[in-house]
C-alpha positions in Angstrom: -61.3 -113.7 -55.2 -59.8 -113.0 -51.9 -56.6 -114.6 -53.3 -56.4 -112.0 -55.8 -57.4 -109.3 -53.8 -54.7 -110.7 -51.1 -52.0 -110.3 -54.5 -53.0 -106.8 -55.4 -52.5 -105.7 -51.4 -49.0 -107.3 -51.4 -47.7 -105.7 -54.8 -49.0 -102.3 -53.6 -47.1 -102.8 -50.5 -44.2 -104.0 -52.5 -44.0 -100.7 -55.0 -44.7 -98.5 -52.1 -42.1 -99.6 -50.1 -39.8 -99.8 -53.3 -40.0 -95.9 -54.2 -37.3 -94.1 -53.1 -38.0 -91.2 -50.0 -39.2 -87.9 -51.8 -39.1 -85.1 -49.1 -40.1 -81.5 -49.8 -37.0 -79.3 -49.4 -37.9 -76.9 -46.1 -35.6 -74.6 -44.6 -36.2 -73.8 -40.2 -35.1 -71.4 -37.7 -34.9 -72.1 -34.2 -33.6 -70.2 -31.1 -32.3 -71.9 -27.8 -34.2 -69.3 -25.8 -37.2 -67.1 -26.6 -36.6 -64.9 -23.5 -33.1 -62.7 -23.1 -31.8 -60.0 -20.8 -30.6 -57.3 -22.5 -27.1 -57.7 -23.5 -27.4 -61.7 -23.1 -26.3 -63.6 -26.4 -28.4 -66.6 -27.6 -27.8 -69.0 -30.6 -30.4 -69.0 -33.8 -29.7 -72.2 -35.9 -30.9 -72.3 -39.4 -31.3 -75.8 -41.4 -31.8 -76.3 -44.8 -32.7 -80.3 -45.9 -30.6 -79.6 -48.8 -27.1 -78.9 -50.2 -26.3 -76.6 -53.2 -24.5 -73.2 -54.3 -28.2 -72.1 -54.1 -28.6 -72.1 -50.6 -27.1 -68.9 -49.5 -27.8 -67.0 -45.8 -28.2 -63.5 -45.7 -28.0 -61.9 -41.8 -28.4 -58.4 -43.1 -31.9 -57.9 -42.0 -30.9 -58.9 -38.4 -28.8 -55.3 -37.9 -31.0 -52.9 -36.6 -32.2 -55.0 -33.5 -29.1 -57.2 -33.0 -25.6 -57.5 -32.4 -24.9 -59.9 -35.2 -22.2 -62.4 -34.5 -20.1 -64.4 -37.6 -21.8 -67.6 -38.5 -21.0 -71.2 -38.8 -21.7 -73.1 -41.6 -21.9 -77.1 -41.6 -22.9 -79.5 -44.4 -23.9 -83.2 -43.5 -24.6 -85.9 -46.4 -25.8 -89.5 -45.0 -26.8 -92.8 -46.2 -29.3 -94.7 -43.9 -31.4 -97.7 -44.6 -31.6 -97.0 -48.4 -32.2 -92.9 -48.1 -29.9 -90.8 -49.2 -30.4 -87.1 -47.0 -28.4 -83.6 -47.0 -28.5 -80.8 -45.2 -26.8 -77.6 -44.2 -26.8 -76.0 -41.2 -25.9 -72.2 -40.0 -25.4 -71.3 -36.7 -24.6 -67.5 -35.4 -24.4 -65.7 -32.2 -26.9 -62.7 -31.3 -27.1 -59.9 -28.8 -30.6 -57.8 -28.9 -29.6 -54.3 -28.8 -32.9 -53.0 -26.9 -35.8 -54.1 -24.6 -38.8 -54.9 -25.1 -40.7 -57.7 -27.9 -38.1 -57.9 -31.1 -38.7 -60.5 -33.9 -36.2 -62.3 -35.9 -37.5 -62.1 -39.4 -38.2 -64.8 -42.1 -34.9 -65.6 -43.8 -35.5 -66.6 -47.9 -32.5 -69.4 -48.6 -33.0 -70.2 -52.2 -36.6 -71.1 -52.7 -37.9 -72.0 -49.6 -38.6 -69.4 -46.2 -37.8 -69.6 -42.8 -40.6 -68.8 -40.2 -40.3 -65.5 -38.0 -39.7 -66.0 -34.5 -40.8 -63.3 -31.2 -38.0 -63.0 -29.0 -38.8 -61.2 -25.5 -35.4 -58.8 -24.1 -36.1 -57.8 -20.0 -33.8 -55.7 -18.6 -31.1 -57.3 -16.8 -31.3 -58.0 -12.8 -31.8 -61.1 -10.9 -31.1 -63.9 -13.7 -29.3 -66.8 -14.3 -25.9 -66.1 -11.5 -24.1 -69.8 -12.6 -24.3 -73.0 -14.3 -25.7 -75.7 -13.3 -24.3 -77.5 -10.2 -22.3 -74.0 -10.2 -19.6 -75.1 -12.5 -19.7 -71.3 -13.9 -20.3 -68.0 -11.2 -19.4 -64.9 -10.6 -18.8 -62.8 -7.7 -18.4 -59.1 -7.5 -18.2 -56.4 -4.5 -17.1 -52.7 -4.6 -14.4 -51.0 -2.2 -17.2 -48.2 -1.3 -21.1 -48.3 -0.7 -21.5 -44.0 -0.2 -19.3 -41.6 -2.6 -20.2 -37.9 -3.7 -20.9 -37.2 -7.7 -17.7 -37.4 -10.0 -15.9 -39.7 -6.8 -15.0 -43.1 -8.4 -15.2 -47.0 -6.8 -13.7 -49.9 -7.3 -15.5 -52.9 -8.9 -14.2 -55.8 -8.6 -15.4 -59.3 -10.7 -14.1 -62.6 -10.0 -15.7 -65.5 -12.4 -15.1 -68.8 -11.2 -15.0 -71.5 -14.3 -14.4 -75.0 -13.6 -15.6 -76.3 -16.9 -14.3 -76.1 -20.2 -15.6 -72.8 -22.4 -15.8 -71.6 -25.6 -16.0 -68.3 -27.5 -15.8 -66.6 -23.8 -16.2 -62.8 -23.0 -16.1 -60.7 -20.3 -18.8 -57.1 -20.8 -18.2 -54.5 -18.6 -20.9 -53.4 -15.7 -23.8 -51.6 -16.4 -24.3 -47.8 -14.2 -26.8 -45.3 -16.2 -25.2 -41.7 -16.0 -21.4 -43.0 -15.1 -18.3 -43.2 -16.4 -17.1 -46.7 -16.6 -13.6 -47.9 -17.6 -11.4 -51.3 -17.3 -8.5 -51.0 -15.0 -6.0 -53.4 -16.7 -4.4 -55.9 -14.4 -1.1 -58.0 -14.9 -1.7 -60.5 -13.2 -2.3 -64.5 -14.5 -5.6 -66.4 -13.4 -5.2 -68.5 -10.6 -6.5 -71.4 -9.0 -8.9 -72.6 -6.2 -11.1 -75.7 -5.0 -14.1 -75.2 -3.1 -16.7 -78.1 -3.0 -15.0 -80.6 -4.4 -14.3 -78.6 -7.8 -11.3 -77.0 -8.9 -11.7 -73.7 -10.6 -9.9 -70.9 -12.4 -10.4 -67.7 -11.1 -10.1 -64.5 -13.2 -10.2 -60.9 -11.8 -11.7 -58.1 -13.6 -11.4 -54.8 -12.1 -13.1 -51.4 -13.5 -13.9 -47.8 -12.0 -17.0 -46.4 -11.9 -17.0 -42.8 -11.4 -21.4 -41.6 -11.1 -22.4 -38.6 -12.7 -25.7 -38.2 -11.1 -26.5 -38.4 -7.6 -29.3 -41.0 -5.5 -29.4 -44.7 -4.5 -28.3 -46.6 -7.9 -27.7 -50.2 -8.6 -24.8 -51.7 -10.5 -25.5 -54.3 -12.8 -22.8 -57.0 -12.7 -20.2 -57.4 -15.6 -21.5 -60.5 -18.0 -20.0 -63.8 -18.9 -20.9 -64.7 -22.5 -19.8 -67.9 -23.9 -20.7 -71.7 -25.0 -20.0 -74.9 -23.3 -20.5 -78.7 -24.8 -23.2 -80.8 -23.5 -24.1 -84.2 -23.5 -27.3 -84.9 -24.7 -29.3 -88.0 -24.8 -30.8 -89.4 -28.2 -31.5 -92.6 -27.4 -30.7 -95.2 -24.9 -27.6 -96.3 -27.1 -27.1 -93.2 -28.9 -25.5 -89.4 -27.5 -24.7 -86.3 -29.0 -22.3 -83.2 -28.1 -24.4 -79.9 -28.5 -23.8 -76.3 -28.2 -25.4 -74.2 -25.5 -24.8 -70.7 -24.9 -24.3 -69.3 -21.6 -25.0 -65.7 -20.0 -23.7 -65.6 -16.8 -23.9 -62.3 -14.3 -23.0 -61.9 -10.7 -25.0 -60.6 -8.1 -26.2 -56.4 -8.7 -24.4 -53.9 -6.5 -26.1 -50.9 -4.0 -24.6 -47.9 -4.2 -25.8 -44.4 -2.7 -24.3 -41.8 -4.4 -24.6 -38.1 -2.8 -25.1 -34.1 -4.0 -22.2 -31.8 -3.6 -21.9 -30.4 -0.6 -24.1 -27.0 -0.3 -21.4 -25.1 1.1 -18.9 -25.6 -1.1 -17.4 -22.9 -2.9 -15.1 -23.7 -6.5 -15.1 -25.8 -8.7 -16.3 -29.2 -7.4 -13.2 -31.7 -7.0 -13.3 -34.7 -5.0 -10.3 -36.8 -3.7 -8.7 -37.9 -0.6 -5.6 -36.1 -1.5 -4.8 -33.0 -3.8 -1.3 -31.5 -4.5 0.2 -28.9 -6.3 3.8 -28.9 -7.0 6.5 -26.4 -8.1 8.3 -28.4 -10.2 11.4 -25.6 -10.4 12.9 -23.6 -7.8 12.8 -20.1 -9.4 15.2 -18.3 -6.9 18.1 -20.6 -7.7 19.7 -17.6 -10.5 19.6 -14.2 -11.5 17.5 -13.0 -14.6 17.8 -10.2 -16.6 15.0 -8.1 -19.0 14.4 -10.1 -22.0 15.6 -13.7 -20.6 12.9 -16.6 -20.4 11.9 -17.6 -17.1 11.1 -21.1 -17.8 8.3 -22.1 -15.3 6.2 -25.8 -14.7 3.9 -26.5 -12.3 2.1 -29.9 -11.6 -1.7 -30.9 -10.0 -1.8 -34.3 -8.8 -5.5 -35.7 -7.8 -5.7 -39.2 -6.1 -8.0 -41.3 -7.2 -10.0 -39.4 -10.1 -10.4 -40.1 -14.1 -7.7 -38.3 -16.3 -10.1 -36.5 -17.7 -11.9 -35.4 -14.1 -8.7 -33.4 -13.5 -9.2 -29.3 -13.1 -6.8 -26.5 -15.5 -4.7 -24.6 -13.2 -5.7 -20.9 -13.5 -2.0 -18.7 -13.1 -3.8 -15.6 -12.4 -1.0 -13.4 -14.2 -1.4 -9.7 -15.0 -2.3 -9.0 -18.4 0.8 -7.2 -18.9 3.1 -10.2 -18.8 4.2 -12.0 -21.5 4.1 -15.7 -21.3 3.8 -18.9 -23.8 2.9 -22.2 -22.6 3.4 -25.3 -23.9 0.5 -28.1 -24.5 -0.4 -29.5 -21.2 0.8 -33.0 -20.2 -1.4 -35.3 -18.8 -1.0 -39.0 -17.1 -1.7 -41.5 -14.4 0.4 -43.2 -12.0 0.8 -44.9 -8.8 1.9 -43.2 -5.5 2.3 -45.1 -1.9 -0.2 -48.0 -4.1 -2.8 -45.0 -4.8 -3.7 -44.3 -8.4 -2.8 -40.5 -9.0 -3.5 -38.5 -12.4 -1.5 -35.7 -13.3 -1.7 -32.2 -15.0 1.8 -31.1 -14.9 1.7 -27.2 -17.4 5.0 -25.8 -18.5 5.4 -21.9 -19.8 8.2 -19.7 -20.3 8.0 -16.1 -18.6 9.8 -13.1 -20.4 9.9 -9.5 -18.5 10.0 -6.3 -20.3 11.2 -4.3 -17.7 13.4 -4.6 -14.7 12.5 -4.4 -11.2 10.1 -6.8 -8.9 8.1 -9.4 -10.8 5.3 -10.9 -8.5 3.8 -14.1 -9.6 0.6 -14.3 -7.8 -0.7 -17.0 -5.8 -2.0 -20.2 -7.1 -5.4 -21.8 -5.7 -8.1 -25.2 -6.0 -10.4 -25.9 -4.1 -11.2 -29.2 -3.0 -13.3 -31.7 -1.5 -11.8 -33.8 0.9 -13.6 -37.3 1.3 -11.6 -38.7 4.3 -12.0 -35.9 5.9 -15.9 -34.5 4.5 -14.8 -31.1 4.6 -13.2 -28.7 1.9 -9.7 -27.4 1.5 -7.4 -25.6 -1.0 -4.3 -27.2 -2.4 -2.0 -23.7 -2.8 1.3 -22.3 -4.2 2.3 -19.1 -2.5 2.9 -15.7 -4.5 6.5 -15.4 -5.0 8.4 -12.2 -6.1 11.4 -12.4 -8.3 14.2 -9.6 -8.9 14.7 -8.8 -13.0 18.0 -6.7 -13.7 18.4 -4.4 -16.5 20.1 -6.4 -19.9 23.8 -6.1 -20.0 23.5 -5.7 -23.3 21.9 -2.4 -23.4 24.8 -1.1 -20.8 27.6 -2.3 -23.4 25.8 -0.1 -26.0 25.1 2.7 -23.7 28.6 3.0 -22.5 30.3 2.9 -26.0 28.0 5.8 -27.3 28.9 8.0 -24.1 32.5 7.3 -24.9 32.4 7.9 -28.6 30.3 11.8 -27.7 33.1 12.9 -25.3 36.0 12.0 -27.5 37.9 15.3 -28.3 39.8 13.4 -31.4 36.5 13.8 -33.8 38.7 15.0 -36.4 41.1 12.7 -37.0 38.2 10.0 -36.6 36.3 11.5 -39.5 39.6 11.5 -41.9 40.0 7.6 -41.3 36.5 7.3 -41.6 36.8 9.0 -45.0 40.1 7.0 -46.3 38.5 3.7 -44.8 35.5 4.4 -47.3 37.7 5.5 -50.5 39.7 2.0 -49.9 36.8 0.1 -49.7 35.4 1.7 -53.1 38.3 1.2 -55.1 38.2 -2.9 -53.8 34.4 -2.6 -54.5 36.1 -1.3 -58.5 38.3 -3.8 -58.8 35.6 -6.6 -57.9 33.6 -5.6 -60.5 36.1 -5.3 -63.0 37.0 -9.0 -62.7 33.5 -10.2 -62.1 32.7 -8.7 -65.5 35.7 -10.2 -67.1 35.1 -14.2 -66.1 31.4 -13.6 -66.9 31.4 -14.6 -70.1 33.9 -17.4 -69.9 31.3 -18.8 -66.9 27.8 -18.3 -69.0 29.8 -20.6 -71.6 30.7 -23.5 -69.5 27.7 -23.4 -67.4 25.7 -24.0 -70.7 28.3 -26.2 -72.3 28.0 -28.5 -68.5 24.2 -28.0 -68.6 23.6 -30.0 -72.5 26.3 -32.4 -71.6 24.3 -33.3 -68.4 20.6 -33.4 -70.6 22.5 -36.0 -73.3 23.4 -38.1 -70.4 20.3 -38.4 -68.7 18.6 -38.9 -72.3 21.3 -42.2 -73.2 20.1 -43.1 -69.1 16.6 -43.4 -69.9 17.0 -44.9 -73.2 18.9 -47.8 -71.8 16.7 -48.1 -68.7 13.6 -48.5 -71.2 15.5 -50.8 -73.5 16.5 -53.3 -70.3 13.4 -53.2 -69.1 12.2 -54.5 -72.3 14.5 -57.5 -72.6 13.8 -58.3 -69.1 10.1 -58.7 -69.7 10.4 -60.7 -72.7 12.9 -62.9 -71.0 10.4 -63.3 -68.1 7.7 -64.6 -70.3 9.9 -66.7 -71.8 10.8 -68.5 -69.0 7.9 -68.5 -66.8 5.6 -71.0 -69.4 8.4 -73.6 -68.6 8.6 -73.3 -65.4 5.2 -73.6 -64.5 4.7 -76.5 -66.5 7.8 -77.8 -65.1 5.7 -77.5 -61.5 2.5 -78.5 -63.2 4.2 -81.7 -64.8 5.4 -82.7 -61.1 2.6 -82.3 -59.4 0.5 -84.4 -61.9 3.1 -87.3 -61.3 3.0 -86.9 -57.7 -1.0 -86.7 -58.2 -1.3 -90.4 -60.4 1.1 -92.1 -58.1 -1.0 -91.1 -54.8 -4.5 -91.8 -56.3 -3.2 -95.5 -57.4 -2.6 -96.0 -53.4 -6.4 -94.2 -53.4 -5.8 -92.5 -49.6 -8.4 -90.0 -49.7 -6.1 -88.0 -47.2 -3.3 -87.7 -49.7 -5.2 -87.1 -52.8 -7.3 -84.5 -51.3 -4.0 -82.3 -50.7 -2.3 -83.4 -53.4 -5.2 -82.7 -55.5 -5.2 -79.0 -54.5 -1.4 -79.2 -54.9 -1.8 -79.6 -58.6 -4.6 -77.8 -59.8 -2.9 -74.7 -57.8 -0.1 -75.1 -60.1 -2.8 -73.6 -63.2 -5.5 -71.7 -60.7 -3.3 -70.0 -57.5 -6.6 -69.4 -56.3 -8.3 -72.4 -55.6 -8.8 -73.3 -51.8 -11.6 -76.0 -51.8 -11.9 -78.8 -53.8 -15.6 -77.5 -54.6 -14.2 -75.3 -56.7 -12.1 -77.5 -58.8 -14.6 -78.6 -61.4 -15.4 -74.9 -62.6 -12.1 -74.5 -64.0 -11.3 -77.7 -65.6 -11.7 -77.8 -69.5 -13.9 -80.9 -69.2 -17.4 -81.3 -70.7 -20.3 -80.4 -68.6 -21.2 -84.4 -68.3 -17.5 -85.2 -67.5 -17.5 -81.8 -65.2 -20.6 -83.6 -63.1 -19.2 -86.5 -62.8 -16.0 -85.1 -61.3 -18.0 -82.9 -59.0 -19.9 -86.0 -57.7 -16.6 -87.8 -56.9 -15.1 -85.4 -55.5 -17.9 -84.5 -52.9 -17.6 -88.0 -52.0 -13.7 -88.0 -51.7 -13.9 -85.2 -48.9 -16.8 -87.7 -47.0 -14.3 -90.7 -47.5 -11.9 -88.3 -45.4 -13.9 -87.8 -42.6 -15.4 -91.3 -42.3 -13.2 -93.3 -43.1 -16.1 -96.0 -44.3 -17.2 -93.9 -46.9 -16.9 -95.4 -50.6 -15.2 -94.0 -52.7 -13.9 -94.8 -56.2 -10.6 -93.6 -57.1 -10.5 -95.2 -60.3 -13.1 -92.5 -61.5 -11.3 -89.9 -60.6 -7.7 -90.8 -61.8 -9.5 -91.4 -65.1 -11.1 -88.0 -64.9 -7.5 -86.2 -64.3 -5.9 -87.6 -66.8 -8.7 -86.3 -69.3 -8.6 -82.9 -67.6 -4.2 -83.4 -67.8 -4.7 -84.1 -71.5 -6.7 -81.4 -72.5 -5.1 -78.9 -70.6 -1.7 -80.0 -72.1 -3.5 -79.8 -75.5 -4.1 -75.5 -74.7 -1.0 -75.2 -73.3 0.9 -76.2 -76.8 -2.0 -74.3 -78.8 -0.5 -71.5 -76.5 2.7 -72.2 -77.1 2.6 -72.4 -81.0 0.3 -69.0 -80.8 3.7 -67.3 -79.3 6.5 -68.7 -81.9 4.7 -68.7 -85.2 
């Protein structure tokens, strides 16, 4: 009895261990970090136990809390002690666009759910300033601690990188209520050792310009990026992961002040203002009607383009001006950044005498200096003379009054106007006489002109015909003249059975009757084949593209050269069916 019991135990064992695996297909989401700073990016992986067109990720739902990077997609097949396992794997970037507790949400992927996952976003301040053993840092100062509203500083960011990194970008800083923008630099990275390491240095410079006025604190411009790791499986066994880094360098102080209470003006702040009179408006005479042609430029150190004031010309409403559209730009003076209003109009007097141009005027702030002053252009007083025109005219009427020969200027007024009607006479009488002979060959030229463009487009349609028909003609040979090729080239290589060189000259060949085929997944859906003969070739070639990335893989080639040369054969077969269908 305990013999047989003894039997029974060891042929359960037996058929147990003899079943092949059966695993429930589950999909999972993970995250390498559950709490973020607001604008840090962090990795969500998503892993499905199973391969198939069926499997499909959709990140749409992620939108309204994240900044939704593209994802990776990996498939891995493996064969291990008997069990045969797939899975695919998706891996994409995100950026949480607020603060506070935001959840990614379950993710459907064929039939099977992913579980929601609570992801905590602080605002950013004292975090993560390097890598470990400070492979990755970042150091940042500012050329001023105190400035006035609207008066801009320098930030400065120098990252230090001494590791290899991936995906890598630079965010500007953080200020609420300023005006921030990059200042573009040409200059390459350079290098530097300090503890033993050997970095790359890169310098990021922007300008901050604050809006609003008390003690402030700039958040540091942020490193996003991924490095490979190392990691430990086993005491035999490592593998190279992914982990995302958010790097930011230390916060900056900055105390920014009110406008001065006894300023008076428009409030401008620089350490230098000047206004410029571009042309020297005493260098010529001008005369009543003549345009004065007029520019004048503003040049404010160290302030945004758009900071810079109008200039107000304070001309009577009596004078007639026009400008032109304002030009504006940035430059650099003595190694000081300088933007520029520079307004050009022309001036046109209606009368002669002294034209005053009246004193131009801004008020400033001057931050060297804490006290206000007035960049200025002085009135200036031009001479306009009467047109020389109007005296030419003037002076032949007075002459033509106090003539004492009017008589004998009216009688060769008189004969100069019977001359000129009797020419007048003539004209016509000629006109009249060629008018007829004109009408004719004007409408003889006109329908020989519509009988050529009528033969024109006759022949154009008629070669255009023959040149279609010759094109379809000839195309069907030479494609299979590329198609029959191709095939050749395709035997000869899958007799040697190099996955390598069957893969490409597989896509080679079927490209020759589908342009669009990329992958060879796509292959089997446009062969003529029978759904059986279809799977099978779908089967070998997922197991062609494993033999080309390990090169232990089996694979049989055999298979597969038989399964062309059915899928040759019957496509030869349609093309002749095609062929005979044209030239009945």
């Amino acid at each position: 009895m305990q013999f047989l019991q003894k039997c029974l135990t060891i042929i359960l064992l037996l058929v147990t261990f003899s079943m092949p695996a059966i695993s429930e297909t589950q999909a999972t989401a993970s995250v390498n970090s559950n709490s973020v700073f607001l604008g840090d990016t962090f990795i969500l992986t998503v892993e499905v136990n199973e391969t198939g067109s069926d499997y499909q990720f959709d990140t749409s739902e992620l939108n309204n809390n994240f900044v939704v990077g593209r994802p990776s997609r990996s498939q891995q097949t493996s064969y291990i002690n008997g069990e045969f396992t797939q899975q695919i794997t998706w891996s994409l970037r995100l950026q949480a666009k607020k603060l506070g507790e935001l959840t990614i949400p379950s993710f459907k992927i064929g039939d099977v759910s992913t579980q929601a996952i609570k992801i905590e976003v602080n605002k950013p301040g004292k975090q993560q300033q390097s890598t470990a053993n400070d492979t990755i840092f970042i150091e940042s100062t500012i050329n001023k601690n105190k400035v006035y509203i609207d008066q801009p500083v320098i930030l400065e960011s120098k990252i230090y990188v001494a590791e290899n990194i991936s995906n890598a970008d630079v965010q500007a800083p953080i200020l609420e209520g300023a005006n921030i923008e990059q200042v573009v630099l040409d200059q390459p990275a350079s290098q530097i050792v300090r503890n033993g390491l050997r970095y790359q240095v890169f310098t990021y410079q922007y300008t901050i310009t604050p809006s609003t006025s008390g003690e402030v604190s700039i958040t540091s411009p942020l490193l996003t990026g991924a490095v490979q790791k190392i990691q430990q499986v086993n005491s035999y066994q490592q593998r190279r992961v992914t982990q995302a880094i958010n790097i930011r360098g230390n916060d900056l102080a900055l105390s920014v002040k009110e406008m001065p209470a006894n300023f008076q003006g428009d409030w401008l702040i620089s350490e230098d203002v000047r206004l410029i009179e571009n042309n020297d408006l005493h260098d010529k005479e001008y005369f009543v009607g003549d345009p004065i042609t007029r520019s004048i430029s503003l040049q404010v150190a160290s302030i945004a383009l758009d900071k810079i004031p109008e200039i107000q010309l304070n001309y009577d409403s009596s004078l007639r001006y026009y400008p032109d559209q304002d030009d504006l730009k940035q430059g650099t003076i003595n190694g000081t950044l300088y933007s520029q209003r520079t307004i050009t109009h022309a001036i046109i007097a209606n009368k002669s005498g002294q034209l005053i141009l009246p004193e131009i005027k801004i008020a400033w702030w001057n931050s060297k200096t804490e006290k206000q002053e007035f960049a200025t252009l002085l009135a200036q007083t031009l001479t306009i003379k009467p047109s020389p025109v109007s005296n030419n005219t003037t002076n032949v009427n007075n002459g033509s009054n106090n003539s004492s020969n009017n008589s004998d200027l009216e009688s060769s007024t008189d004969q100069s106007d019977l001359t000129a009607a009797a020419q007048q006479k003539n004209s016509d009488t000629d006109s009249n006489g060629n008018s007829d002979d004109q009408s004719t060959q004007l409408i003889i030229w006109q329908i020989s002109t519509l009988v050529l463009l009528l033969l024109l487009i006759l022949l154009s349609f008629y070669h255009l015909k023959v040149a279609r028909s010759n094109k379809v003609i000839m195309q069907e040979p030479k494609r299979a003249n590329s198609q029959s090729q191709q095939y050749k080239a395709l035997l000869s290589v899958l007799k040697q059975a190099k996955p390598n060189d069957v893969y490409a000259s597989l896509l080679r060949y079927f490209q020759t009757q589908q342009p669009n085929i990329k992958l060879l997944q796509q292959i089997s859906s446009f062969t003529g084949l029978s759904e059986d003969h279809k799977q099978q070739l779908q089967e070998n070639l997922q197991q062609l593209e494993l033999a080309c990335s390990e090169k232990t893989h089996h694979w049989d080639a055999e298979k597969l050269l038989i399964l062309i040369k059915l899928h040759h054969q019957v496509t030869s077969q349609s093309d002749l069916n095609h062929i005979t269908d044209l030239n009945p």
